[in-house]
C-alpha positions in Angstrom: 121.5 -43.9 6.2 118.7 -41.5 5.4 116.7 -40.2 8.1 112.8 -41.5 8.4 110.5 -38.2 8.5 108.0 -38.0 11.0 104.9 -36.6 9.9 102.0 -35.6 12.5 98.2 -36.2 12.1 96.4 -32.9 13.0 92.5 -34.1 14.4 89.9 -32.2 12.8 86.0 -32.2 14.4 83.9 -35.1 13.9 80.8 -35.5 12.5 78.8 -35.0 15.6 81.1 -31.9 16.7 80.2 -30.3 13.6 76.4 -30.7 13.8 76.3 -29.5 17.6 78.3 -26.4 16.3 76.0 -25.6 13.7 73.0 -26.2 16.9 74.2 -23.4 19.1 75.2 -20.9 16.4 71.6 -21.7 14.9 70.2 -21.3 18.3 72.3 -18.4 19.1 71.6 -16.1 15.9 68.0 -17.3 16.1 67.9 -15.8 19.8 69.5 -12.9 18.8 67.0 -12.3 15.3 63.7 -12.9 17.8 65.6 -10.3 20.3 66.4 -8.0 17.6 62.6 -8.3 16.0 61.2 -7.4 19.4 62.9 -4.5 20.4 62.7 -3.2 16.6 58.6 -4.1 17.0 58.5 -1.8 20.6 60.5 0.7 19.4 58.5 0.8 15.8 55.5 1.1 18.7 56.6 3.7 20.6 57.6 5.8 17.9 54.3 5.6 16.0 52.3 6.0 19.6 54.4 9.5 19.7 53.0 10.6 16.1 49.8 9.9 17.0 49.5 11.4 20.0 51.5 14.4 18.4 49.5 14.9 15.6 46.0 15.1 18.2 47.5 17.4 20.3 48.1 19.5 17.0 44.8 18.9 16.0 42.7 19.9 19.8 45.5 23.1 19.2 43.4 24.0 16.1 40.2 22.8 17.6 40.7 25.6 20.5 42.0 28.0 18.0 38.3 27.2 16.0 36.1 27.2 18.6 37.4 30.3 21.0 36.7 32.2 17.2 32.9 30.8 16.9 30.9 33.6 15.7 27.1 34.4 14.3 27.1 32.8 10.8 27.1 34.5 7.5 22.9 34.3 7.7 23.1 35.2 11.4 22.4 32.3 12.9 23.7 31.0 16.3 27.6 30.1 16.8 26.7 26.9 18.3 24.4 25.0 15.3 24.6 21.4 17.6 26.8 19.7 20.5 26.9 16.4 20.9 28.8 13.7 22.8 30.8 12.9 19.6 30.3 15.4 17.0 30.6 19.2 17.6 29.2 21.7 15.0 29.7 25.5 15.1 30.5 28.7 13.2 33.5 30.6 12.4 36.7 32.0 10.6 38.6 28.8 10.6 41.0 29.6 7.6 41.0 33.4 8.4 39.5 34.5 5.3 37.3 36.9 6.5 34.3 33.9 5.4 32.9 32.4 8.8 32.5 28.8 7.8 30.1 26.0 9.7 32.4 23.8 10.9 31.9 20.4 12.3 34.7 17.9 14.3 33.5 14.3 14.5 34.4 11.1 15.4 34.3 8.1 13.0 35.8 5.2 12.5 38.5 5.4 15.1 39.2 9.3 13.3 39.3 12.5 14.5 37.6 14.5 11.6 37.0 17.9 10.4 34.3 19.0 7.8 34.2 22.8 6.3 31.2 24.3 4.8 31.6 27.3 2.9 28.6 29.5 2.3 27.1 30.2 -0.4 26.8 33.9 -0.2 25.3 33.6 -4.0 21.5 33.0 -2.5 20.1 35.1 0.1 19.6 34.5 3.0 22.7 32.8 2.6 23.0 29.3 3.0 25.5 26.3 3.7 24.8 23.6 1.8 25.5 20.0 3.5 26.2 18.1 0.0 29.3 20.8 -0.1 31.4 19.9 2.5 34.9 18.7 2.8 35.9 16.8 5.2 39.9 15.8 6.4 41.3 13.5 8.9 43.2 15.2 11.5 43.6 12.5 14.4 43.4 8.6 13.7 44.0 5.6 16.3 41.3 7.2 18.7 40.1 4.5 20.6 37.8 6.3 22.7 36.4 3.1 24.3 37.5 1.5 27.5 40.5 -0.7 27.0 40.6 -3.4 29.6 43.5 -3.3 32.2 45.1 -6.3 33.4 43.3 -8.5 36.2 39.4 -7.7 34.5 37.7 -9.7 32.0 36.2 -8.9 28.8 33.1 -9.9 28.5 32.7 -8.5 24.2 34.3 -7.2 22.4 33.3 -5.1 18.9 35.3 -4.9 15.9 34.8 -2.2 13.1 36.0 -3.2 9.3 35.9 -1.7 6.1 33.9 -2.5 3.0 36.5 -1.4 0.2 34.4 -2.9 -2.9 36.9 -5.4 -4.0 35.7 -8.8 -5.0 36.5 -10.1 -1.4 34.8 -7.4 0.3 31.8 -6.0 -1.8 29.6 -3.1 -1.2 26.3 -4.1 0.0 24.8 -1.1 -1.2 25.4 1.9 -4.0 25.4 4.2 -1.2 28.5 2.9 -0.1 30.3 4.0 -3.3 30.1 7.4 -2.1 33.1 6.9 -0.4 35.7 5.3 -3.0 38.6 7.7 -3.8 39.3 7.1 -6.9 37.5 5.3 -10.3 37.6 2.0 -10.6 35.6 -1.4 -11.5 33.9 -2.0 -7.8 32.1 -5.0 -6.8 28.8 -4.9 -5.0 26.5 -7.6 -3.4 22.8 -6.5 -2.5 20.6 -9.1 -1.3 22.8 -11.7 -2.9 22.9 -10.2 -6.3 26.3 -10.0 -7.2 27.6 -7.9 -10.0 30.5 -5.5 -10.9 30.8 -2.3 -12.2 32.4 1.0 -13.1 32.7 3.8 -10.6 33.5 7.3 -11.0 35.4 9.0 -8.4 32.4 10.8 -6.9 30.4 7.7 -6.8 28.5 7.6 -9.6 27.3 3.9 -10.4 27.3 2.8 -14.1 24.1 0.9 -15.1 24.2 1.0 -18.7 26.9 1.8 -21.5 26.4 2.8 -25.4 28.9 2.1 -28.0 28.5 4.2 -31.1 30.4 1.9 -33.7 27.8 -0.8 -33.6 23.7 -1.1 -34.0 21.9 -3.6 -32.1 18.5 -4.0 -31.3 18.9 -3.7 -27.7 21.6 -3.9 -24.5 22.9 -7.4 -23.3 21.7 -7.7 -19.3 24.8 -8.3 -17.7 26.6 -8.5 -13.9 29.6 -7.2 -15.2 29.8 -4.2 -16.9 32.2 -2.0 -18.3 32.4 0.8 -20.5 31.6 1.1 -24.4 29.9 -2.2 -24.1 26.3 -2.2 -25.5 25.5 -3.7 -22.2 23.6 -2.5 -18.9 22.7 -4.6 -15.8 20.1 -6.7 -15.5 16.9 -6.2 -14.3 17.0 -8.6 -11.0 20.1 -6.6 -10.2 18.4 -2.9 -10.8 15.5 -4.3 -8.6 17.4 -3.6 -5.6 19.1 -0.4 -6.4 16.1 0.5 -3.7 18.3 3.5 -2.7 19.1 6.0 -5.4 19.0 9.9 -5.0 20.1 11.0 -8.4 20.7 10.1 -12.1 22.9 10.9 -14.4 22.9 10.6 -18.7 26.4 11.6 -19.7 27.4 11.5 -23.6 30.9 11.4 -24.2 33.2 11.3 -26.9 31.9 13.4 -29.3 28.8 16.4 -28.6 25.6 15.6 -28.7 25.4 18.9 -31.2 27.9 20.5 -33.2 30.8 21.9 -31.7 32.0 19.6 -29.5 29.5 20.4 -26.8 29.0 18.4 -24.2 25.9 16.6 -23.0 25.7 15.4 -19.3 22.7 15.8 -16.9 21.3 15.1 -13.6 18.0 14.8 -11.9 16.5 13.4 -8.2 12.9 13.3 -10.1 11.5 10.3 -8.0 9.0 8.6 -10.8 12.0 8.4 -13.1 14.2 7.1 -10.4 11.1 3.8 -9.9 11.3 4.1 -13.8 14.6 2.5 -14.0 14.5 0.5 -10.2 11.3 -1.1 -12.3 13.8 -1.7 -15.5 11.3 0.4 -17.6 12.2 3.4 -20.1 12.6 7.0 -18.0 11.1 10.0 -19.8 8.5 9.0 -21.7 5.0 10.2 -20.4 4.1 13.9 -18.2 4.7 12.7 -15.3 8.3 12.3 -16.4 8.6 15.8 -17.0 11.4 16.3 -14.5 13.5 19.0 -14.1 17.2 18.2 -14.9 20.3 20.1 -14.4 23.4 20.3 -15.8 26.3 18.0 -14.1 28.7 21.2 -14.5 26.7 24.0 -14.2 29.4 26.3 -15.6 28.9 24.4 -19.4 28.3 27.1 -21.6 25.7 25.0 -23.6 24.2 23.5 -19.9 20.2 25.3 -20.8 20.2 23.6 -24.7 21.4 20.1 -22.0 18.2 21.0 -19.5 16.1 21.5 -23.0 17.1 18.4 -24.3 15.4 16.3 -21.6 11.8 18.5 -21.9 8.8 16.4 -22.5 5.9 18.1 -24.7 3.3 17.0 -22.2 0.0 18.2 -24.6 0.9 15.3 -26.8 1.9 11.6 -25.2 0.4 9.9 -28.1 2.9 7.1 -29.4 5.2 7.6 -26.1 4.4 4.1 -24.5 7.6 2.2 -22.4 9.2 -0.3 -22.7 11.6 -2.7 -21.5 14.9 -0.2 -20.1 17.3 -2.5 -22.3 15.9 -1.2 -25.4 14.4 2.4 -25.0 16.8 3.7 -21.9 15.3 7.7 -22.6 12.8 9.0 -24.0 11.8 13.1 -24.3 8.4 12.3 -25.9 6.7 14.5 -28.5 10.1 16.7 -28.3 11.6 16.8 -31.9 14.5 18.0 -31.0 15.0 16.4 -27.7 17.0 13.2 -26.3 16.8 10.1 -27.2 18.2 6.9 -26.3 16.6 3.9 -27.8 18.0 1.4 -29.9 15.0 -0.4 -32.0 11.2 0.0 -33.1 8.5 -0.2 -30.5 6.3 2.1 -28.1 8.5 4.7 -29.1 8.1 5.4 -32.6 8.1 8.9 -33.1 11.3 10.3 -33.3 13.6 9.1 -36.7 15.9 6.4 -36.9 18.8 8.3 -37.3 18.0 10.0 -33.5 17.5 6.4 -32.5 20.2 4.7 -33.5 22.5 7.4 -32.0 24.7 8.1 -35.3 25.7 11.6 -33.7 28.6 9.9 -32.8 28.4 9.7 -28.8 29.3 6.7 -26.5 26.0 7.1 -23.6 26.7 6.3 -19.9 23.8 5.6 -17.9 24.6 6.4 -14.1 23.2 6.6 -11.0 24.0 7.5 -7.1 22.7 6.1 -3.9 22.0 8.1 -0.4 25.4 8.5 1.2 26.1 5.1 3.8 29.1 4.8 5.9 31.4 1.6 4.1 32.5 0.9 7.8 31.1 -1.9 9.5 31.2 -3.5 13.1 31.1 -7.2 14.5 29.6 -7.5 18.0 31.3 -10.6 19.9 30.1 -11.6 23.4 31.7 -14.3 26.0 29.5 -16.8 24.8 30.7 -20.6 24.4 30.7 -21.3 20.6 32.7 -24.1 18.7 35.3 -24.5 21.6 36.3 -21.0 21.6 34.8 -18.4 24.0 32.9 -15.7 22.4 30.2 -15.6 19.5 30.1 -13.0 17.3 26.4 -11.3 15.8 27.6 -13.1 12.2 27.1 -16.5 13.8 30.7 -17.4 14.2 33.0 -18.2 16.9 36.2 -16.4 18.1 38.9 -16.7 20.8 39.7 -13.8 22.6 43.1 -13.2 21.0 41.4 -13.9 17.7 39.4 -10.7 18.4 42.3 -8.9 20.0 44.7 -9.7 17.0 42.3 -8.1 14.6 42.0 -4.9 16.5 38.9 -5.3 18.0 37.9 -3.0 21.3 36.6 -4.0 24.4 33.2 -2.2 25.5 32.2 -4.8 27.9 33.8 -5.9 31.5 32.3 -8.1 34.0 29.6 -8.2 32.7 29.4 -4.6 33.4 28.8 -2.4 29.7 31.6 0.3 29.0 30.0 3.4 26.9 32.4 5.0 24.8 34.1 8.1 26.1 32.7 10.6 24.9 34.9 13.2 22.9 33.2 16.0 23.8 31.8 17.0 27.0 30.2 20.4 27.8 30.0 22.6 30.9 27.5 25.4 32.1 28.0 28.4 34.4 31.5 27.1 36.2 33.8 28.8 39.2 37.3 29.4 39.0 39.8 28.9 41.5 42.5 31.4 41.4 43.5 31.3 37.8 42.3 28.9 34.5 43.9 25.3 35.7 42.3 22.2 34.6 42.2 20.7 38.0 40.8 23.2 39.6 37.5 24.3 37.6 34.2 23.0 39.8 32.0 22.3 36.1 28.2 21.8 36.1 28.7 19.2 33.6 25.5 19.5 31.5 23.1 16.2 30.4 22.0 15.3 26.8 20.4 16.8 25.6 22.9 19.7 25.7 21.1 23.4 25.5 24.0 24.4 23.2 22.9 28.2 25.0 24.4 27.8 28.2 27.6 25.7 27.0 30.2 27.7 29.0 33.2 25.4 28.9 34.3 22.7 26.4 36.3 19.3 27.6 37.7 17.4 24.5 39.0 14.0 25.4 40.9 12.1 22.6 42.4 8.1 23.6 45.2 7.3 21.4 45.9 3.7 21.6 47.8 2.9 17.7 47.9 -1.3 18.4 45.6 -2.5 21.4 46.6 -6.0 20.9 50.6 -4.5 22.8 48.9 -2.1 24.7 45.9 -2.2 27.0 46.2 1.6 28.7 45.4 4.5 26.2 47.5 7.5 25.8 45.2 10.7 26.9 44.8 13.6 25.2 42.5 16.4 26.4 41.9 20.0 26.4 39.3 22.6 28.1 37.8 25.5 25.8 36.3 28.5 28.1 33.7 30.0 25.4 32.2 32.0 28.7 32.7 35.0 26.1 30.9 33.5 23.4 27.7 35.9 24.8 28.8 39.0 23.2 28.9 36.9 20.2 25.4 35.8 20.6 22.7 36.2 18.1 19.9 38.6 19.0 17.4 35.9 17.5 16.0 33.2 19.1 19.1 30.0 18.5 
């Protein structure tokens, strides 16, 4: 008789058990993701806070180094040249050259910043020109402004942003292309005219381009232009280019002359500057008789460039204007001189070939507009708006954790308005206890004005806050200067 096997019936999880298991180890990795994010967000924090505040105690090291050295300029003018709450400008050796340099820490933007003139020992007296200085970051995340602590209320709050030039965020002037870093097509909105163009990297503004391989009889007005197009911006545009300081007419490609010199020229002339504003030709009667100079001085051919532009201005005859998109330039009665004009008209005097450019050069019309900060702020006050509490100066409404999200700072508690600390504060005659300790000088703290002759003692204050949306207190860094012995470094002439 065979024996009957017995199998048994393992019982796996049911359906439900299954789902409730996939629940908690959901719940469970999710807990410890969140946990992990957190602590990899504070310590990502904590980390950058200790960079920042690093790199400004680096840079109030170098400050003191600068400063103690201040010295009677190159021209012998006072060490001190101004001394404000958050900008300090003096003299001295800062790279040890043997040069003393005018140099100048700032605050902008939230940055610690340093600019160096160098003189210019080729004039005399010698001279430091403004338009040469280079300026470098040394210190960001300085939030010298009062951050809230918990328990107070903000009462507004002010944001600063900046204007990059892309087509989200245009310029809203050609002053504010002074700042791009490199070149690029930039976009720009003044007085609702929008329009893009090309930018060089020192922020020269393109208004018009040539193209030698074709012949029209004048420039399409365009909003978006480019290089080698036969095009230049229109006139409605150019009508509120209200702020330009220089021009530039740049030939490229091949030389304007033989031997592959090059033709590229500036000027500030002011009637020529309305000339092209007005979107009339530049260079065409006396008064346009500017004087240009070469965009790199060094060119070997830069006086034939300057010559060029001349004007004969004992003979105007035939040397009317006319619209800019068809006579751009126009060096009248000068045979040999520039032109740029592209049909018959007013100008009628120099030959066709001159006119229709057939030296073989691709002309770029340029210009540049007064230097303007791209950085801009938004003012929000504890004001009902729209069911959120504060109204911003643009007309819309925010929450406070909208503002605080976006890294705006609060200068306003209670009701009560915060000024910003200032970053620099100075001292006159002071007394010492015992030896140099911070906590024990008595300081005649002096008022603004600040009679930059009887700063004694310097107190630089930077607030390092990285993200003041996790963190309310500041980090503090500070340092005193004693310049007492800055006297024997005085000049004898009057500051």
């Amino acid at each position: 008789m065979k024996k009957k096997k017995i199998y048994k019936v393992l019982k796996g999880l049911t359906i439900v058990e299954t789902i409730m298991t996939i629940m908690i180890t959901t719940i469970v990795m999710g807990g410890f993701t969140y946990l992990f994010a957190r602590l990899w967000k504070v310590y990502g924090f904590t980390i950058e806070t200790g960079v920042a505040t690093r790199r400004a105690t680096h840079a109030l090291d170098d400050a003191k180094d600068a400063i103690i050295k201040a010295r009677i300029s190159e021209n012998g003018s006072y060490p001190i040249v101004s001394a404000d709450e958050n900008e300090f400008s003096f003299y001295s050796d800062y790279d040890d050259d043997g040069v003393v340099e005018r140099v100048r820490y700032f605050l902008d933007a939230q940055q610690l910043k340093v600019g160096i003139i160098e003189p210019d020992t080729s004039q005399k007296p010698v001279s430091y020109e403004d338009e040469t200085e280079t300026i470098t970051t040394v210190a960001r995340y300085v939030v010298n402004d009062v951050i809230i602590d918990s328990g107070e209320t903000c009462t507004q709050y002010q944001l600063a942003s900046k204007i990059d030039g892309s087509a989200g965020n245009r310029f809203t002037s050609i002053g504010m292309a002074r700042n791009v870093k490199h070149a690029s097509q930039y976009y720009f909105n003044l007085e609702g005219n929008e329009f893009s163009t090309q930018v060089t990297d020192d922020g020269w503004v393109l208004v018009a381009a040539g193209n030698r391989s074709t012949n029209e009889a004048s420039y399409d007005q365009v909003s978006n232009l480019y290089y080698d197009s036969d095009n230049i911006l229109n006139s409605g545009i150019l009508a509120n280019f209200t702020n330009i300081e220089q021009i530039r007419v740049q030939a490229t490609n091949e030389s304007w002359l033989e031997n592959n010199l090059p033709h590229d020229v500036v000027t500030s002339d002011s009637h020529m500057i309305n000339d092209i504003i007005a979107f009339r030709t530049f260079g065409h009667t006396s008064s346009d008789d500017a004087t240009w100079e070469c965009y790199n001085p060094s060119d070997a051919n830069c006086a034939d460039q300057k010559n060029r532009m001349k004007i004969n201005t004992g003979s105007e005859s035939g040397c009317g204007s006319d619209d800019l998109n068809k006579h751009l330039y126009f060096s009248c009665s000068n045979a040999t001189g520039f032109s740029w004009s592209l049909t018959d008209g007013p100008i009628g005097t120099h030959s066709e070939q001159i006119k229709k450019n057939n030296r073989g050069n691709d002309i770029n019309l340029y210009v540049r507009g007064a230097n303007e900060s791209n950085i801009v702020y938004l003012t929000a006050t504890k004001t009902p708006c729209g069911g959120k509490d504060f109204t911003g100066d643009d007309g819309l409404c925010y929450s406070e954790q909208d503002l605080i999200n976006a890294g705006a700072v609060c200068t306003d508690i209670d009701g009560t308005e915060t000024s910003q600390r200032p970053l620099f504060t100075y001292y006159g005659d002071f007394e010492l206890l015992g030896d140099f300790d911070h906590d024990t000088i008595l300081a005649n703290k002096l008022t603004s004005p600040v009679d930059k002759t009887k700063i004694e003692l310097i107190r630089i204050l930077l607030n390092i806050n990285v993200d003041p949306k996790q963190k309310k207190g500041n980090t503090q860094v500070e340092t005193f200067i004693n310049i007492r012995n800055l006297a024997a470094k005085k000049s004898t002439s009057s500051p």
